[in-house]
N, C-alpha and C positions, 0 to 999 in steps of 0.2 A: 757671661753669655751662656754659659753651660746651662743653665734654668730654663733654655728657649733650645735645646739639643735635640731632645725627645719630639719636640714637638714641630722638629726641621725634619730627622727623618721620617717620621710618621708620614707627613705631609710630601717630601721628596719620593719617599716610595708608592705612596700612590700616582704621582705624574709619572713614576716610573712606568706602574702597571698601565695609566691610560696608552702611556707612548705606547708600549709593548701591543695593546690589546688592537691601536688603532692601525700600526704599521703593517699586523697580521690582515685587519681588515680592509686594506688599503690596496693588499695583494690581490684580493680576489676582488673589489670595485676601485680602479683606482681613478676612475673620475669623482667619487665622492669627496666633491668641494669642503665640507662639513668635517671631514677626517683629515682632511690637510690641514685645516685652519684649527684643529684642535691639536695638532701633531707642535704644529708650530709655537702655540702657545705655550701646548705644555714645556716644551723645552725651553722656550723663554722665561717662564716663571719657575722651571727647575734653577735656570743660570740666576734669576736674579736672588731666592731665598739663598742660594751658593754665598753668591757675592755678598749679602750682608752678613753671613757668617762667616767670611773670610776661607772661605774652604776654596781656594784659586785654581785647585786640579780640577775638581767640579765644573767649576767654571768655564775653564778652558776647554773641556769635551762638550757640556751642554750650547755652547755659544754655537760651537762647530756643529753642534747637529742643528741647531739654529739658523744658520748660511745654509745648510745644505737643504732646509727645509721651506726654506728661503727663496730660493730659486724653483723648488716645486710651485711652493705657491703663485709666485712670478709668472709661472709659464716658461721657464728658460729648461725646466728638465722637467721629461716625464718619468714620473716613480715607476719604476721597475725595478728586480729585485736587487740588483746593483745598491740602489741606494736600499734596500729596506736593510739588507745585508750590514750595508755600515751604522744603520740608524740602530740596529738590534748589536751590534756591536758597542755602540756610544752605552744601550741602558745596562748590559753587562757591566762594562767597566763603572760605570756610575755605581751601580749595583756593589760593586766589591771595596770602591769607593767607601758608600754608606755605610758597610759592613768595619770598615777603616775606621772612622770615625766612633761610629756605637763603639768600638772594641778601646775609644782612646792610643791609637797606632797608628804611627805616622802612615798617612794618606800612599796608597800604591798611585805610583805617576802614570798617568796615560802614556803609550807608546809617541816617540819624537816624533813618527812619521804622521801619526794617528790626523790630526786637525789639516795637514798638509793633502791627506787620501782626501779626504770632506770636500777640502775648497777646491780641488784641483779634479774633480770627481767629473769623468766625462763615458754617457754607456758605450758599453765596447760595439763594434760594428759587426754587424750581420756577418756573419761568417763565407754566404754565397753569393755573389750580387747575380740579379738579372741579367741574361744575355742581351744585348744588344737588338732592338725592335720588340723586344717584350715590353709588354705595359711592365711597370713598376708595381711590386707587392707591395699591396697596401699594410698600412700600420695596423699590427693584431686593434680592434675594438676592444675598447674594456669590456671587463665583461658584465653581463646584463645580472641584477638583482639576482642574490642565490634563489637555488628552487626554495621554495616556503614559504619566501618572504621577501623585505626589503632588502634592501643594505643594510647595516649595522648604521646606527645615528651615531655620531660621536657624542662622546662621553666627558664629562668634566667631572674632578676628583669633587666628591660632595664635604660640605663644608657647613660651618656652622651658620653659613648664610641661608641655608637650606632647611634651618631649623634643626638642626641636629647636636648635639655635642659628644667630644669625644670621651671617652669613657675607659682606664686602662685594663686590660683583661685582668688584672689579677682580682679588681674590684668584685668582677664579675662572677669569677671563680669563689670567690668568698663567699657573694651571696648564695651562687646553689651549694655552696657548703654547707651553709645556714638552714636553707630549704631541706636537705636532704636530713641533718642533724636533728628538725622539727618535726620529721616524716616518723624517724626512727623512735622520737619519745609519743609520736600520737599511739604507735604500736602499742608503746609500755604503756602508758594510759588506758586503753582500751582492755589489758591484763588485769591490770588492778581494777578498772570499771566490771569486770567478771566474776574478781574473787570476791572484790564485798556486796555484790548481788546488785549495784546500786542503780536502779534505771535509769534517775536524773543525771548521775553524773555517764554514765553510755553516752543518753542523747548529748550530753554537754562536748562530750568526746567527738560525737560523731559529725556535733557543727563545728568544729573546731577542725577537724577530718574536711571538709567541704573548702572549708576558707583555705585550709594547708594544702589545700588540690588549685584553687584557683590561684595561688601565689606563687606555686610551684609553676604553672603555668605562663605566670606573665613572666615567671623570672629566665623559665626557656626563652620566650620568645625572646626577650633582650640577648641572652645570650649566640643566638640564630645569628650565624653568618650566612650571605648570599651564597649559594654555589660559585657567582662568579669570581669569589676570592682565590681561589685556586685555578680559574679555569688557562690565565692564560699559559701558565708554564705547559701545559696541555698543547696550545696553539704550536708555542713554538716548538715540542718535542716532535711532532706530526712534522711540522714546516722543516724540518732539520733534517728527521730521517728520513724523507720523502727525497728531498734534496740531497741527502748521502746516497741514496741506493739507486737513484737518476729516476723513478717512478712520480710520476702525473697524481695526484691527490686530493681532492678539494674537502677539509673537515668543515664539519657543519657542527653545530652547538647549540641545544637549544635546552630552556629550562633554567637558565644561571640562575635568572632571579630566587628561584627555589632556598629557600633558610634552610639551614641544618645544623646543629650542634657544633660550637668551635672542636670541640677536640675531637669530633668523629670526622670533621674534615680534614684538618692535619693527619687525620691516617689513613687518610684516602688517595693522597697522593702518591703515592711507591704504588699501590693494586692499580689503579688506573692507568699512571702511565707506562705499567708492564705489560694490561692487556693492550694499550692503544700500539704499544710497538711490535708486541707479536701483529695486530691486523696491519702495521705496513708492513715489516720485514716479511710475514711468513706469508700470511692471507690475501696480501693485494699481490697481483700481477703484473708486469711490465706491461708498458702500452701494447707494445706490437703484441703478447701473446693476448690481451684483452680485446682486439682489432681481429683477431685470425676467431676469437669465440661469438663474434659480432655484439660485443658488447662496447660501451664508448672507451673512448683511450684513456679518459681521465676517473680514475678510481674514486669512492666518495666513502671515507668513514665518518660515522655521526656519533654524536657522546650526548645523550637526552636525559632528563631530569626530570622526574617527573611526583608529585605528591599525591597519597591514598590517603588520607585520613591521617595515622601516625603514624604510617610507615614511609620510606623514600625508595623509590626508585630509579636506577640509574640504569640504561643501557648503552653498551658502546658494540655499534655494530658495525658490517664493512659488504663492500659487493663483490668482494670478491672469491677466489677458489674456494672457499667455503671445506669441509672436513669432512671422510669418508666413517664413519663408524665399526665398520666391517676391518676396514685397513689399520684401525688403532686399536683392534682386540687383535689382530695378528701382529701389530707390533710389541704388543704388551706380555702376550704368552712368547712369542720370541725372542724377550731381555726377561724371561722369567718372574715379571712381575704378575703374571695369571696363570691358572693353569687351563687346559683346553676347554677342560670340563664348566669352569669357572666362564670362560669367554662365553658358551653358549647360550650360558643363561642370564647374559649382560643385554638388560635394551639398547636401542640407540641411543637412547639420554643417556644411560649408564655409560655406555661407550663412549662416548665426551667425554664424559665427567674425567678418564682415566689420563685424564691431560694434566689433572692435577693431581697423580700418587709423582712423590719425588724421584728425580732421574728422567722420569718417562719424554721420550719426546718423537717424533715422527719426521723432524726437519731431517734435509739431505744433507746440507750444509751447516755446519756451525760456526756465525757470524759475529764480529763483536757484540751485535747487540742481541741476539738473544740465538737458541738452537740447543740449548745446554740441556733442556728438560730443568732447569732450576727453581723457576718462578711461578710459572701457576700452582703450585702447593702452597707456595709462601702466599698468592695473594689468595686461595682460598682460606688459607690459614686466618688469615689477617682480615677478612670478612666474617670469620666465623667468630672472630674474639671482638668483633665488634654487634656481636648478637645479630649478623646477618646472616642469609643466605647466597650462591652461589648459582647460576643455574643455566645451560649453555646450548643454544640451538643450534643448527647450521644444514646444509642444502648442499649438496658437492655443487660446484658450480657457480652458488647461487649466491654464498657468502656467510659468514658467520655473527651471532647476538650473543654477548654476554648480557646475563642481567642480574643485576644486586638491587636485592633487595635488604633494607636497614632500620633501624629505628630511629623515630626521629632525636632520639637520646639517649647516653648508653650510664649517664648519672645516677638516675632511679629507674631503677628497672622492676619487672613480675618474674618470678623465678619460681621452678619448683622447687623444693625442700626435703632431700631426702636423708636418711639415714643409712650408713655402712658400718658397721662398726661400733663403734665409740665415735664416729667422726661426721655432725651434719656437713653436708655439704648444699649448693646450689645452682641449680642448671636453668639459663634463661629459659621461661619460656617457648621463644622464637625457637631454639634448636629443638625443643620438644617437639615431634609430629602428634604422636598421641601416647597415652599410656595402658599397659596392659596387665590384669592377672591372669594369670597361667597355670594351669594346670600342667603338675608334674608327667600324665599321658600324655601332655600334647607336645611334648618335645619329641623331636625326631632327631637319631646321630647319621649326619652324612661323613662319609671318610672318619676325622678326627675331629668335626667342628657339629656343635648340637645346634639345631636350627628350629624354627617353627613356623607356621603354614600363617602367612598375614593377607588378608584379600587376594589370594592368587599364587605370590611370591612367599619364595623358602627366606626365610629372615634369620642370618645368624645370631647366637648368643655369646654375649659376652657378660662378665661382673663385674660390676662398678667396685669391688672390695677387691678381688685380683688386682685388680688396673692400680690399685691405690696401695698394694702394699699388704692388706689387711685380713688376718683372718675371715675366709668364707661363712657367707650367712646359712644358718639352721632355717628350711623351714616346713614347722611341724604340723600345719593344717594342709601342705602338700602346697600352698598357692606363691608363685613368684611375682615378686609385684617385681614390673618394669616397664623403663619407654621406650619407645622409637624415636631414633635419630638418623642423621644421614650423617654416614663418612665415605670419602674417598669414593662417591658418586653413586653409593648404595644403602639402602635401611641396614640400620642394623639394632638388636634388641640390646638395653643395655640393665641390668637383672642389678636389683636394690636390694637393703634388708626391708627398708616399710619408704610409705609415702610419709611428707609431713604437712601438706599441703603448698598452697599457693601462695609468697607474701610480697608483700612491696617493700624492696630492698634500696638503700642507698650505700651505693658503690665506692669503697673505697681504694685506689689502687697500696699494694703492699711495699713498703722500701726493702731497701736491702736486708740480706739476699733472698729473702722469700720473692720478689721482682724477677729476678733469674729464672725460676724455676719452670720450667715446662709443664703446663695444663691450670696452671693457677693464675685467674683471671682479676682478683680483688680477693676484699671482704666483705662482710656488711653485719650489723647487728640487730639480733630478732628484738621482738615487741618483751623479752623475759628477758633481755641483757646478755645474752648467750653468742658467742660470735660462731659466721659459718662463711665459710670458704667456696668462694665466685670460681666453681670447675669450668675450664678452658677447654669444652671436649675437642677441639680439634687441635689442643695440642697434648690431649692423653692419650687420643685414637689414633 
């Protein structure tokens, strides 16, 4: 029976995800007939693929949330969060379940009490009853279709009934292996097409470049997971900590459908759900102080997705106390992370931005889940190594927007190419703002740090060969070639020995221990066979 394992939990963890996805949506419409009768199913046909694989602890939780889902459907209980609570408990335990199984380890038992809470499950009573001669309060209405839109339809795990089959990711991986591996010899062909002068074989080259562009293409897209593969762990992180800190919440979510590269989603999980808990813990406010600003009592943060062409778009924003810019350069020169002089010449975006140098933080309070100053550095960090961007609005009052912006693929990427050294190296694109030569008058030294005059703003200098270790560059026609980047919420110039242009790179990550190393992002090999080194600028700055 092992040969049909793979293909129990595949299929088990997606009824996983529908249960999870439906019981979140269940909360905010819980008349939707449609998410009950999918809630139901799904647990039923979790318990039954259980039961032909004899997996009986399975069983016995999926059954139970079965009965309990059971008597919703019935009409004998109305979903409230009493029961969403045990039902998101059932996919947890299932969840670590399935983790049992994949691992070949004996099955963890559900708690004795567990199936006994289910059947015996009655809501607790209104805490204040009506006085006597008072009309009766009525039962809260569900509540009406989120703002935007409908209800959420429920959702059935898709299947090969749907026309689909399933396909194992490493298959996957091997093809844009393949792809990338094809990219890198059209390079080397195109060298050789140079040196023996050869037109026909150029153009030969360069259709073969065209076809290698459109397969590179379909093989992305196969590899395009939904956003919604990730989203629900989301729901419940929100639903959890709203419900720890006793604050009113309603997340909205839109864009799932949105495709994006399997492994740039996998590392989007830790940044996102670092910023989504700073906007409850720090950013939303308790009802009654959101009642005293006449704003409504129920808090709203949103998490949107959205597609430009070949870049993605994510924003997670919130309505509430929003961040003072002024208050977080006085915070910043008073933990000695600025100096005065430094704060005044910080915009307000710049002044945001200073949420993500590490340490820094402005909370009053340092709570389990977050107040430390620890994590917005890591998730800019962690968007910048994935060839994005980082970039942070906010309103006192009014509420706060992050917005990430990313490629829709971080496998073949455009990088510039330059030289330090003895040592090429390569800097995506995307972190490029622009490039510049320089003349040796136009540096200016403020304090200790040499800077120079870019559209308005003083733009510090630094050297990509310091940074790296490397004897400093000579240079004898007086002109500095360098780019602009953004770190730590400000341009800053970073000074090369020469350009080497622009190429299309396939990305290879490093094994041990060059993988350890801080500011080293991959490899990748040029079109002459010569390897160069994928720089991490936001983990060398």
């Amino acid at each position: 029976m092992s040969q049909y394992k793979s293909l129990f939990l595949s299929e088990s963890r997606e009824y996983l995800k529908t249960i999870s996805d439906q019981v979140v949506a269940l909360e905010q419409a819980p008349a939707e007939r449609s998410a009950v009768d999918a809630l139901f199913r799904g647990a039923h046909s979790l318990k039954g693929m259980a039961a032909s694989m004899e997996y009986g602890d399975v069983v016995v939780v999926a059954h139970s949330m079965e009965d309990l889902m059971a008597r919703v459907r019935d009409g004998a209980l109305c979903f409230e969060a009493g029961v969403a609570d045990l039902l998101l408990e059932g996919v947890d335990l299932i969840d670590v379940m399935l983790a049992d199984v994949e691992a070949d380890r004996e099955c963890t038992r559900p708690p004795d009490d567990f199936a006994e809470r289910l059947r015996g499950y009655t809501p607790a009573l209104p805490k204040k009853q009506a006085p006597a001669g008072e009309p009766p309060a009525e039962h809260p209405a569900p509540q009406a279709a989120q703002p935007g839109g409908e209800p959420e339809k429920a959702k059935e795990p898709a299947g090969e009934a749907s026309g689909t089959v399933r396909v194992k990711t490493e298959l996957l991986d091997h093809l844009i292996n393949l792809t990338g591996e094809l990219v890198t010899n059209k390079h080397r062909l195109l060298n050789v097409a140079q040196e023996v002068a050869s037109p026909a074989l150029n153009d030969a080259v360069s259709e073969t470049g065209k076809l290698l562009r459109a397969l590179h293409d379909e093989v992305m897209k196969v590899r395009l997971m939904p956003f919604e593969a990730i989203c629900d762990r989301f729901q419940r992180s929100v639903r959890s900590l709203a419900k720890k800190s006793g604050k009113e919440i309603n997340f909205e979510l839109s864009g799932r459908e949105i495709g994006m590269d399997r492994g740039m989603l996998e590392q989007l999980v830790d940044p996102l759900n670092h910023i989504l808990r700073n906007a409850v813990d720090h950013g939303m406010e308790e009802s009654a102080e959101r009642a005293a600003q006449g704003k409504p009592p129920r808090g709203t943060v949103k998490l949107s997705v959205s597609r430009d062409r070949d870049r993605i778009s994510i924003q997670v924003s919130d309505d509430g106390r929003g961040m003072e810019p002024q208050k977080m350069i006085e915070a910043a020169v008073a933990k000695g992370v600025i100096t005065p002089e430094e704060g005044a010449l910080l915009s307000p975006r710049q002044a945001l931005m200073l949420s993500c140098i590490p340490g820094f933080s402005t909370a009053k309070v340092v709570t389990d889940i977050s107040g430390r100053g620890v994590g917005m550095d890591a998730v800019n960090a962690a968007i910048q190594k994935l060839g994005g961007t980082l970039v942070i609005e906010s309103e006192p009052g009014q509420g706060s927007t992050f917005t990430l912006r990313l490629p829709m693929t971080i496998a073949i990427i455009h990088a510039l190419v330059v030289q330090c050294g003895n040592v090429k190296g390569a800097v995506p694109v995307t972190g490029v703002l622009r490039t510049v030569e320089l003349a040796r008058h136009q540096i200016e030294t403020m304090g200790k740090r040499q800077m120079f005059q870019l559209d308005g703003e003083a733009i510090p200098l630094l050297s990509l060969n310091r940074i790296l270790g490397l004897p400093l560059g000579r240079f004898p026609n007086g002109i500095l070639p360098l780019f602009v980047t953004e770190a730590k919420g400000r341009r800053v110039g970073i000074v090369v020995d020469r350009f080497l242009g622009q190429h299309e790179l396939f990305v290879k990550p490093f094994g041990r221990p060059l993988c350890k190393m801080a500011g080293l992002a991959g490899g990748a090999t040029l079109g002459d066979g010569e390897i160069v080194t994928i720089l991490d600028l936001a983990g060398l700055l």
